[in-house]
N, C-alpha and C positions, 0 to 999 in steps of 0.2 A: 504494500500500500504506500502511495506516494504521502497519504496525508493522514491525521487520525480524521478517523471514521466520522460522518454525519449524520444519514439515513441507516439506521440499522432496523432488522428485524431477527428477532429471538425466537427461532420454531421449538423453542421449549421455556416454559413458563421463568423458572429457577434463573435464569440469565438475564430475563426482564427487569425482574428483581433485584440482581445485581446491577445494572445500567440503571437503575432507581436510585438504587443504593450511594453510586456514585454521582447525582446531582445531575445527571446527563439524562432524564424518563424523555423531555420533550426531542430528542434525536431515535424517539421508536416511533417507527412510521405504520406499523402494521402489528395488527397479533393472528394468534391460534383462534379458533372459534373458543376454547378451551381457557382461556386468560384472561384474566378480570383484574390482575395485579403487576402495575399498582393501579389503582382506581382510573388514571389518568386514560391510559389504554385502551378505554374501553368504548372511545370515541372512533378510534382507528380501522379502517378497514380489516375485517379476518379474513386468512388465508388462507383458509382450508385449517387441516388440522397439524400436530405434530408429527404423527407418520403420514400423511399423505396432503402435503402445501403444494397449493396452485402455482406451477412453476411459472406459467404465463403471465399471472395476476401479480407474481413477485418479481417476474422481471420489468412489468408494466410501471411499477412502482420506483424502479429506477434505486437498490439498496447498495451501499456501497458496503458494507456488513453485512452479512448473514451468521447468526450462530447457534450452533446444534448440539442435541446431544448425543454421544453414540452408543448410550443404551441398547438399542435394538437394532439389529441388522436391517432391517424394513428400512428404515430411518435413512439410511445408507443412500438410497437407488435416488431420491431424490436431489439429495445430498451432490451426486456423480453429474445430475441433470446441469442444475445451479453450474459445477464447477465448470462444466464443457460451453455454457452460455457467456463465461469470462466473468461471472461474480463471485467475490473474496468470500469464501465459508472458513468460518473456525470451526473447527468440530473437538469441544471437550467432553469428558466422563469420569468426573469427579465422584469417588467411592469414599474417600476419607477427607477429614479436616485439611488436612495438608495439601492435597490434592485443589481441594474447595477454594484456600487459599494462594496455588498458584495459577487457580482459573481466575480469581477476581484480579492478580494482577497482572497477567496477558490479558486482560481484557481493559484493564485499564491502560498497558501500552498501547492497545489498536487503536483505544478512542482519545490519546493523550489527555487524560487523566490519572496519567503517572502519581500523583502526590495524594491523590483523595482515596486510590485504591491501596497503597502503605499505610495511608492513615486507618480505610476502614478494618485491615486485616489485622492492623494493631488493635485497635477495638476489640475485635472478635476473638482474638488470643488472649489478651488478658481478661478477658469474659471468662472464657473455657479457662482459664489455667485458675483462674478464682473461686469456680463451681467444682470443677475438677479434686479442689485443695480441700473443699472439705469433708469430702469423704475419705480423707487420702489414710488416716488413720486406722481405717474399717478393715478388718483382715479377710472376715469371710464374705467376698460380696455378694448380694440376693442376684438368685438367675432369671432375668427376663425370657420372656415367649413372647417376640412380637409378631403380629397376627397380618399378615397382606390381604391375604385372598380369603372369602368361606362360602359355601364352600367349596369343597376342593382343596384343602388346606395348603396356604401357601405362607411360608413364614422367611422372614428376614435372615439372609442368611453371614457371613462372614468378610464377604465383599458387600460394600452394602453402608450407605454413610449411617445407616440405622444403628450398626454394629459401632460403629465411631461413637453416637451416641451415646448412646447406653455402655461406652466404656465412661465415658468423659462425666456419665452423669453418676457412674460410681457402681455399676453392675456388672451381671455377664451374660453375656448373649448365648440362648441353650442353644440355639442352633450350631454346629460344628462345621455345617458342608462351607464349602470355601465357594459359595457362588453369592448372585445379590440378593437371588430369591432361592428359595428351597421347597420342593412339595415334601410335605408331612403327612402321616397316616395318625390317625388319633390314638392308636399303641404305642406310640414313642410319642407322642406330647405327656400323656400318662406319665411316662416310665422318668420322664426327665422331672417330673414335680417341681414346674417354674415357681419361685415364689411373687412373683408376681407377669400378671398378664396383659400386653396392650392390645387395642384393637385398631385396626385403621380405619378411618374412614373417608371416601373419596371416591373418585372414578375407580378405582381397582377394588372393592367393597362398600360398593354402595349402600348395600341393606343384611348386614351380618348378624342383624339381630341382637337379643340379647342371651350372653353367656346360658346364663340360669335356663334357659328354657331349649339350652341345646341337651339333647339326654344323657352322653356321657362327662359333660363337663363340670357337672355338678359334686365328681370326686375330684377336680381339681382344688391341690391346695392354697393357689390362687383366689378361688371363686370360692372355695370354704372361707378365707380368710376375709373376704371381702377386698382383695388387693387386684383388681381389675380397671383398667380406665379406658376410655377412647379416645382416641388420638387425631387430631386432622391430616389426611394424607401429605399435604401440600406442606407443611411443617414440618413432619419427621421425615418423609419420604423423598423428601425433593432437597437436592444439595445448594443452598443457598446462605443469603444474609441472618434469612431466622433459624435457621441448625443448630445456632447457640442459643435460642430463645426453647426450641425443644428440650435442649439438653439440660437449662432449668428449670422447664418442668418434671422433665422426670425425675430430676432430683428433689424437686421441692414433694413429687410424690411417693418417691422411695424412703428420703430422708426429712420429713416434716419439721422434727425435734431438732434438726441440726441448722433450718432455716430458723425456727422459732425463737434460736439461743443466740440467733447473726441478725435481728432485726435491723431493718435498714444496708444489708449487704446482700 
């Protein structure tokens, strides 16, 4: 790119966010049918969706930016379209904090906002390294079960900024498989005895109901315990500015007593 960026479009919601984040929202010139955030966007022409954006309607738009995520191979083909029309695609896939934090600042060099993307990753780390610190004491940490898909069970797996969280927030993620997502059978959700349980909710689990009235989950010692919460997909699930905003909630829900003793921090 000969210059930072003017006209961008984000075909995934989490990068909007970010270009929000950095002071730059009125340089998004289009969204997902899917995006509502930040608020501002929602004036903007939609482009189809995340996996399948009107390549015509985006070139029509004239973006000097395009940026993706490469979550899913689908995502890709259009991806290959853009690049063969001669428009600049970034394509990131942010899995961890670190990761998160070198996508907001490549993204601040494209749009030269160099200095606001250092600032806000500084923000966001001593966030985490603050939330992080108080449980740091805790030897045995409770093991989460977070919940993607139901059913069909699909849970959070190892790669997976979910997994980032829920370390950050002072737990451990049951799940083992080294992928983002994992299908689970409810014999081994059993067997692991999460002590506590999230749910998502979102386009990926729209209507998962409630625990209690699923028939084997009621020997959960989660759901004995009363240690279940729902969670908004778009905040735990999506790698962005709020990841640190999840990751004190779930600490403020694992660990109540240790916010209650830090009022005001």
């Amino acid at each position: 790119m000969e210059k930072p960026a003017q006209r961008i479009i984000a075909l995934y919601g989490g990068y909007n966010e970010i270009i929000a984040a950095l002071g730059i929202e009125d340089r998004l010139i289009a969204r997902t049918k899917a995006d509502h955030i930040p608020e501002s966007i929602t004036s903007r022409p939609a482009i189809g969706t995340h996996m399948r954006p009107n390549v015509e309607m985006i070139m029509s738009l004239k973006p000097d930016l395009i940026l993706q995520n490469a979550g899913r191979r689908e995502a890709m083909t259009p991806v290959e379209q853009l690049k063969k029309h001669g428009l600049n695609v970034a394509v990131f896939g942010p899995e961890t904090f670190e990761e998160l934090f070198a996508v907001v600042t490549r993204i601040g060099t494209l749009t030269g906002t160099e200095n606001q993307a250092e600032s806000l990753v500084k923000q966001m780390k001593e966030k985490l390294i603050k939330i992080f610190e108080k449980s740091s004491g805790i030897a045995n940490k409770p093991k989460i079960f977070f919940e993607a898909r139901y059913p069909n069970l699909l849970a959070a797996g190892q790669a997976s900024i979910v997994n980032d969280i829920i370390k950050y927030a002072g737990a451990r993620n049951c799940v083992a498989a080294n992928k983002k997502f994992a299908r689970v059978n409810e014999e081994s959700l059993l067997s692991w005895e999460p002590d506590y349980y999230l749910v998502q909710v979102g386009p990926m689990n729209r209507n998962p109901g409630k625990l209690t009235d699923r028939p084997h989950y009621k020997n959960l010692k989660a759901v004995i315990k009363d240690r279940y919460l729902e969670v908004d997909e778009q905040i735990f699930s999506r790698p962005g500015p709020r990841s640190v905003e999840a990751v004190e909630r779930l600490s403020r829900f694992i660990y109540p007593e240790l916010w209650e003793s830090h009022q005001g921090n």
